[in-house]
C-alpha positions as CSV (number, residue, x, y, z in Angstrom):
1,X,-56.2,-9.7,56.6
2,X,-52.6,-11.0,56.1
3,X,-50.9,-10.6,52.3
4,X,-48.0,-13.2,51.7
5,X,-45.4,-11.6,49.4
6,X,-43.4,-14.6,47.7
7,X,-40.0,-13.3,48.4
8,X,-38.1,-16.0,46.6
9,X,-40.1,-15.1,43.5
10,X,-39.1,-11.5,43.8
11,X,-35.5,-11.6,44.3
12,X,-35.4,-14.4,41.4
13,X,-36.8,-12.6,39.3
14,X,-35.1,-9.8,40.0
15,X,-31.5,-11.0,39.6
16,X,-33.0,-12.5,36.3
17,X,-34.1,-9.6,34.5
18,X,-31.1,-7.7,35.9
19,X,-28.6,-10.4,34.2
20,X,-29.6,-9.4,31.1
21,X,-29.4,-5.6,30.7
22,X,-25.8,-6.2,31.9
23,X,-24.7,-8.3,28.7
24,X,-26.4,-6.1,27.0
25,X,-24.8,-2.9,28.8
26,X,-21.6,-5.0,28.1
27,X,-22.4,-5.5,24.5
28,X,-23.5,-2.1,23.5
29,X,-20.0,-0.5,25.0
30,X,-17.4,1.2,23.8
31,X,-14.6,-0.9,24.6
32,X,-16.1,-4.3,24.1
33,X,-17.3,-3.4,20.6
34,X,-13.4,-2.5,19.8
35,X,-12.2,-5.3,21.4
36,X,-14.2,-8.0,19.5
37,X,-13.1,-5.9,16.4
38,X,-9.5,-6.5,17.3
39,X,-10.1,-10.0,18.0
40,X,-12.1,-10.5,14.8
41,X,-9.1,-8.7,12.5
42,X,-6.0,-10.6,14.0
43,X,-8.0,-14.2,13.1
44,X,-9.0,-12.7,9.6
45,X,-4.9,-11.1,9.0
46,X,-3.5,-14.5,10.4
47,X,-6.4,-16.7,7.9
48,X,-4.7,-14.6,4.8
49,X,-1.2,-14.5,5.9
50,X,-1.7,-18.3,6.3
51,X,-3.2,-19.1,2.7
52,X,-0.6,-16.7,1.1
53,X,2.6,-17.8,2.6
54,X,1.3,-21.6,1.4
55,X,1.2,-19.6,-2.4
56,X,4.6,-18.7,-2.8
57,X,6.4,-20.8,-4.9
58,X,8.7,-23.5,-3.3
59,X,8.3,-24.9,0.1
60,X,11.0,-26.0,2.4
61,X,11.3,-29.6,1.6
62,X,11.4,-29.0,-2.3
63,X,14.2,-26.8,-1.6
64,X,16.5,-28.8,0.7
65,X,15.7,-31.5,-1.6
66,X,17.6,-29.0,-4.5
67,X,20.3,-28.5,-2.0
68,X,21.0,-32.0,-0.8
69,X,20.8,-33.3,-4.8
70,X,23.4,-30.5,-5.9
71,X,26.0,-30.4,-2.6
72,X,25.6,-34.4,-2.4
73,X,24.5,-35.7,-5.0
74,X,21.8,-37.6,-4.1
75,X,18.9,-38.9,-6.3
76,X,15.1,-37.3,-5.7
77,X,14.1,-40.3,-4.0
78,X,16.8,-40.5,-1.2
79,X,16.8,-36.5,-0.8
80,X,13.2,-37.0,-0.1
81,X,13.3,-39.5,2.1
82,X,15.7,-37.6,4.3
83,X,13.7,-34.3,4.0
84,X,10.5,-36.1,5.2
85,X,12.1,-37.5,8.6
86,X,13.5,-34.0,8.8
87,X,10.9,-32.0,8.7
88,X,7.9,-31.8,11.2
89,X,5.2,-30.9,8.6
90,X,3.1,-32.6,6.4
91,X,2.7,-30.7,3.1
92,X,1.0,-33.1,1.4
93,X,-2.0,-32.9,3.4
94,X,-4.7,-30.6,2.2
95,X,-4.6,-27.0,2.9
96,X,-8.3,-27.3,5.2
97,X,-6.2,-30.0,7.2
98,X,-3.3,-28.0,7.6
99,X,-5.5,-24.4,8.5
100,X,-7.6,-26.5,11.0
101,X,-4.3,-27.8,12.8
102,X,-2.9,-24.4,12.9
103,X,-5.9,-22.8,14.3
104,X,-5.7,-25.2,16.8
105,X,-2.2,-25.0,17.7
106,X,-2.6,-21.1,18.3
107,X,-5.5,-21.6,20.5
108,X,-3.3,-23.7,22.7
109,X,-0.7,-20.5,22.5
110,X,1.6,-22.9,20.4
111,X,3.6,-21.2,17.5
112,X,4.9,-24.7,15.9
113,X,8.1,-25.6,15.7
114,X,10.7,-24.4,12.8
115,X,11.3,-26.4,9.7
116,X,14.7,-25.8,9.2
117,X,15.9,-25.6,12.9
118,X,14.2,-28.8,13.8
119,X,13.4,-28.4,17.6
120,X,13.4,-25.2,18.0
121,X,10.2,-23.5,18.8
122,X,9.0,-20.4,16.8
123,X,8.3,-18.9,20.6
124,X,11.6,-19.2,21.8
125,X,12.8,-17.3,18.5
126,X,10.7,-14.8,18.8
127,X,11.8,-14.1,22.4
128,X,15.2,-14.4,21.6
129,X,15.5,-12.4,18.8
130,X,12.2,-9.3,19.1
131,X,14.1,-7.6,22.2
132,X,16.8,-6.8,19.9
133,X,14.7,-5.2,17.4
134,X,12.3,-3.3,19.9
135,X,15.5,-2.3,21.3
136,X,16.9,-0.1,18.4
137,X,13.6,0.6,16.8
138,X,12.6,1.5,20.1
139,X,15.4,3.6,20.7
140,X,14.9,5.4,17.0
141,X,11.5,6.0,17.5
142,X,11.9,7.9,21.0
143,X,14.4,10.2,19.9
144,X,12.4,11.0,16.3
145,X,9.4,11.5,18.5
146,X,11.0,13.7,20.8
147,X,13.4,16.1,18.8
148,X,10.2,15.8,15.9
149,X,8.2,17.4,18.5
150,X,10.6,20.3,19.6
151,X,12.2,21.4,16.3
152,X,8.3,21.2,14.8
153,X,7.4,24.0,17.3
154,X,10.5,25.8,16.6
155,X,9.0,25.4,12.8
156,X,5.8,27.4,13.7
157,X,6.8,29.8,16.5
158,X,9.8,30.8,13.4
159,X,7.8,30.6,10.5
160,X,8.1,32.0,7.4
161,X,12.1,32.9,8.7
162,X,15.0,31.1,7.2
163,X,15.3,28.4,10.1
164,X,11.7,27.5,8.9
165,X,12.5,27.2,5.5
166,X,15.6,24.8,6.1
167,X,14.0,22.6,8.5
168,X,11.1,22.2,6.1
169,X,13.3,21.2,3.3
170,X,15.1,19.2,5.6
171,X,11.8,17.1,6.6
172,X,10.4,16.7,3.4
173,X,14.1,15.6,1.9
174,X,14.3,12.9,4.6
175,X,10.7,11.9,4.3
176,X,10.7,11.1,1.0
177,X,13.7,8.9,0.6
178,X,13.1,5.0,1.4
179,X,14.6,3.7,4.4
180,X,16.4,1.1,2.9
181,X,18.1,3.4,0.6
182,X,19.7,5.5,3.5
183,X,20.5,2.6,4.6
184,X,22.4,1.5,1.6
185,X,24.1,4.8,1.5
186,X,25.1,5.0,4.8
187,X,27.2,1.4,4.2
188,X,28.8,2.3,0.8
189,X,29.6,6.5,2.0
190,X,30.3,5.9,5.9
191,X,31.8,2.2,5.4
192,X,33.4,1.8,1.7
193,X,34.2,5.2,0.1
194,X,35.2,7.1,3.5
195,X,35.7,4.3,6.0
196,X,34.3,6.3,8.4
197,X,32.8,3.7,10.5
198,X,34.2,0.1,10.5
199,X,30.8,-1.9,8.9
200,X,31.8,-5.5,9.7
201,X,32.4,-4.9,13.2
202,X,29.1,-3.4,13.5
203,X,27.6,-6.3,11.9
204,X,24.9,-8.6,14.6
205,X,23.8,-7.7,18.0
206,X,26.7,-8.0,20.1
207,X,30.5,-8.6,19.8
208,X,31.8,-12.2,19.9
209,X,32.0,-13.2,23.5
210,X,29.7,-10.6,25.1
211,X,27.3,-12.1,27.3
212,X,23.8,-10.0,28.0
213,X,24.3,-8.1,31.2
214,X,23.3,-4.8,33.0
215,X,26.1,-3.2,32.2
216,X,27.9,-0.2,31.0
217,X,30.1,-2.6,29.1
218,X,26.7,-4.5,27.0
219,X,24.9,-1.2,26.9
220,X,27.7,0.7,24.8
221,X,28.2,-2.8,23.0
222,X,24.6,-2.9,22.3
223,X,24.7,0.2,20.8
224,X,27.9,0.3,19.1
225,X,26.0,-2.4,16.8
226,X,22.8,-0.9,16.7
227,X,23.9,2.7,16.0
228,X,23.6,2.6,11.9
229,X,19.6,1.0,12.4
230,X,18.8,3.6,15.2
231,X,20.2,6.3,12.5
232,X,18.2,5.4,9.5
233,X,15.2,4.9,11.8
234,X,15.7,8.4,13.4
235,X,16.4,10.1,9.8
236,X,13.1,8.5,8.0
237,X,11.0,9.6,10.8
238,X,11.8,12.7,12.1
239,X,10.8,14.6,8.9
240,X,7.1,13.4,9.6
241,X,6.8,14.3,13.2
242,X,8.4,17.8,12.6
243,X,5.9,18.5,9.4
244,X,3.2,17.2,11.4
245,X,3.6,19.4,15.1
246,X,4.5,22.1,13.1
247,X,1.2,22.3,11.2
248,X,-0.6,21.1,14.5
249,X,1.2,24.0,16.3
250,X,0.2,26.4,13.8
251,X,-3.4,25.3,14.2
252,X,-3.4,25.7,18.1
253,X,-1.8,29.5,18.1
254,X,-4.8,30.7,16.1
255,X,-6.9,29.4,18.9
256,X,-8.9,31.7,21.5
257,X,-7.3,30.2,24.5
258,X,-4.0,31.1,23.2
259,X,-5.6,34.7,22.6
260,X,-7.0,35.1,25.9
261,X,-3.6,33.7,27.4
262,X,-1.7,36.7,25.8
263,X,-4.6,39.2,27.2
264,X,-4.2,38.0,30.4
265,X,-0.1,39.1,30.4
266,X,1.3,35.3,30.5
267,X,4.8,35.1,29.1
268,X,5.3,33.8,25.8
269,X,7.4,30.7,27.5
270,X,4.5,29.8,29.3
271,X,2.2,29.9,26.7
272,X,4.1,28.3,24.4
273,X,4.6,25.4,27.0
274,X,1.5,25.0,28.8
275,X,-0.9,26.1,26.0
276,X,0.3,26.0,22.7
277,X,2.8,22.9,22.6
278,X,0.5,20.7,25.1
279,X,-2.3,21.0,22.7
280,X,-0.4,20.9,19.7
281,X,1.3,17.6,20.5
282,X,-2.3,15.5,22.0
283,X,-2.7,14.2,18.1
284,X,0.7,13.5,17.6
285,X,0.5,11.4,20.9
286,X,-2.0,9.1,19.4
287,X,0.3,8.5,16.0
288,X,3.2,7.5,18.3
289,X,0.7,4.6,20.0
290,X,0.3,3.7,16.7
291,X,4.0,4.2,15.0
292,X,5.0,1.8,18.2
293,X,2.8,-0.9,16.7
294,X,4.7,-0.9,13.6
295,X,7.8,-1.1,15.5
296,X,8.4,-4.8,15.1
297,X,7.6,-5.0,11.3
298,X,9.2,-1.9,10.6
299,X,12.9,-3.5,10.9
300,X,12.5,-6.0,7.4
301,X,14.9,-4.5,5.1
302,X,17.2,-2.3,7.4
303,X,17.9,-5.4,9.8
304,X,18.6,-7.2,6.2
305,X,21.4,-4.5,5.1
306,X,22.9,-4.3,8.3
307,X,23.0,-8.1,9.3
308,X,21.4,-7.0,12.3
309,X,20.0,-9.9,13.9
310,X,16.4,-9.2,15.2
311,X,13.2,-10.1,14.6
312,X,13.7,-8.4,10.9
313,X,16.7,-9.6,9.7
314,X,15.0,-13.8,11.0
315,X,11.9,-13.2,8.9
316,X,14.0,-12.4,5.8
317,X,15.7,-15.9,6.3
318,X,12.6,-17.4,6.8
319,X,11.2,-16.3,3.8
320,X,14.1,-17.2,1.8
321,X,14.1,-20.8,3.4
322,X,10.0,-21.0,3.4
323,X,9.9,-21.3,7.4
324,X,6.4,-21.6,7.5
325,X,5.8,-21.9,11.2
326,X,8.5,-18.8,11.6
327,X,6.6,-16.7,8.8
328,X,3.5,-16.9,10.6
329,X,4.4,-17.1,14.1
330,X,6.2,-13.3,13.2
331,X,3.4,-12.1,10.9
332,X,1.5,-12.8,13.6
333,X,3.5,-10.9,16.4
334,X,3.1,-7.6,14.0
335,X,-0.1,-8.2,13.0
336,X,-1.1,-8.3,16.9
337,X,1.0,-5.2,17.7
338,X,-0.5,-2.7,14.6
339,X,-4.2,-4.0,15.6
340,X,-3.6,-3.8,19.4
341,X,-1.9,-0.3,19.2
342,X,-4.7,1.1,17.2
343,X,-7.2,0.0,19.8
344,X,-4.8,1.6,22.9
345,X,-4.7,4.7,20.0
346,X,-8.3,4.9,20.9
347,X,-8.0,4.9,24.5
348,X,-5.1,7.1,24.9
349,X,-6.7,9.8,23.2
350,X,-10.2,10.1,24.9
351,X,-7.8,9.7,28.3
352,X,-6.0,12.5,26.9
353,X,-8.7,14.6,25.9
354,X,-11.7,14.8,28.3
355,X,-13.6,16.2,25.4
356,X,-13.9,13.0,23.3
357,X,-16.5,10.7,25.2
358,X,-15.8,6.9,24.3
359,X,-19.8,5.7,24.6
């Protein structure tokens, strides 16, 4: 007696059933779930930023009318008529017209084009003018971070000693001033009352007839201008990271290990390097992933003060000249950067501690 196994059944059926429990494995993980949260946030920030900008009084063609009627004299009529065959936007349209057609336009990765640089795509603004500004905030943020880091442990292994004490007023001073204010007093002491530094050469990105280049020659230029941002940056962030290992570092020498370290006759360099300031410094790790997401919005009004030309100092114009397109092509940029640097937050530290199982 012979039994005839359908075979084409089986393996069907198999990779049928199988199919679904890996959606569903998909689905039900970690990653994926974080990832459609992302996703989900950066279409519901862009949907308000879009509405909002639209409910600011003025709009661009309303206002270069004003301009055009008081520099030339025109009459509405002939202001307006100019403005519309300027402008590459159709205000008059309803706002669900306009949404749809900018929904669209970012599915297609386009940014639109700006209002009052006709021709000139939001995209090629924001790649000319964003590596400026990652460039010093970058810069500011890597050297808070780093000397945060060492003079907080210095903090807690010297606590409760007059170094402590001055470092700790020193943190909390700098931390609770604005940024913009330093900045402001940095101009008027440094630049007016002591003439210290010279303020209008220091004024945009590079000097007139410097040319980006890898050289010694752009990269002290570079710098030269970019010294008075990197300085506020550095002064209204340092106090944070310091008050923040320090307490961190306090936390981790009441630990066993540390205990068990000191049993077992290791010098007090080595723990202090290998124990104490690795573990005290994982959660700071994860605020920096974040702090770099706020790198590119962080530049607003110090990029204003100084006239330094990055991604900052473009949206205050744009705002000023209701740049639609450019307002929420940039609002966009940050809004991608501060959700996306949350999510690699997450990831960093359950790579950085095996402890934390991401499920």
């Amino acid at each position: 007696m012979t039994t005839t196994v359908d075979v084409s059944s089986t393996v069907i059926g198999g990779n049928t059933g199988s199919s679904p429990n890996i959606l569903v494995r998909i689905y039900r993980s970690y990653l994926f779930r974080k990832l459609l949260k992302a996703l989900f946030t950066v279409w519901a920030v862009s949907t308000i930023i879009f509405f909002m900008i639209r409910l600011l009084p003025g709009n661009p063609i309303e206002q270069y009318i004003s301009r055009l009627i008081e520099t030339q004299g025109m009459d509405y009529i002939a202001a307006r008529s100019q403005a519309a065959s300027l402008f590459a936007i159709n205000l008059d349209a309803p706002v669900w017209q306009q949404y749809a057609e900018y929904l669209w336009n970012l599915m297609h990765g386009n940014f639109g084009v700006s209002l009052t640089s006709p021709g000139t795509s939001v995209t090629s603004i924001i790649v000319r003018f964003l590596p400026w500004t990652l460039f010093s905030v970058g810069i500011g943020l890597i050297l808070s971070f780093t000397f945060g880091i060492l003079l907080g442990l210095l903090m807690a292994l010297r606590r409760e000693g007059f170094l402590d004490h001055a470092l700790t007023i020193f943190a909390s001073a700098v931390s609770s001033i604005p940024n913009y204010l330093i900045g402001i007093l940095l101009v008027v002491w440094l630049g007016v009352q002591w003439k210290v530094l010279p303020i209008a050469q220091m004024r945009g990105t590079m000097s007139p007839g410097m040319q980006p280049a890898f050289s010694l020659a752009f990269l002290s230029d570079a710098l030269f201008h970019a010294a008075l941002p990197i300085t506020v940056y550095v002064l209204t962030s340092i106090g944070n990271w310091m008050l923040s290992m320090k307490g961190s570092t306090i936390g981790t020498l009441g630990e066993d290990f540390v205990t068990v370290a000191r049993a077992r006759g290791l010098t007090e360099w080595r723990i202090t390097t290998a124990y104490v300031g690795r573990n005290a410094a994982l959660p700071l790790f994860t605020q920096l992933a974040i702090a770099i997401g706020f790198v590119v919005g962080g530049s607003f009004l110090i990029e204003s003060i100084f006239r330094y030309q990055g991604i900052g100092y473009v949206l205050s114009v744009a705002i000023a000249q209701r740049d639609y397109p450019v307002m929420e092509g940039i609002f966009l940029v940050i809004t991608i950067s501060v959700i996306f640097a949350n999510f690699f937050a997450d990831i960093l530290y359950g790579w950085l501690d095996p402890r934390i199982k991401m499920v």
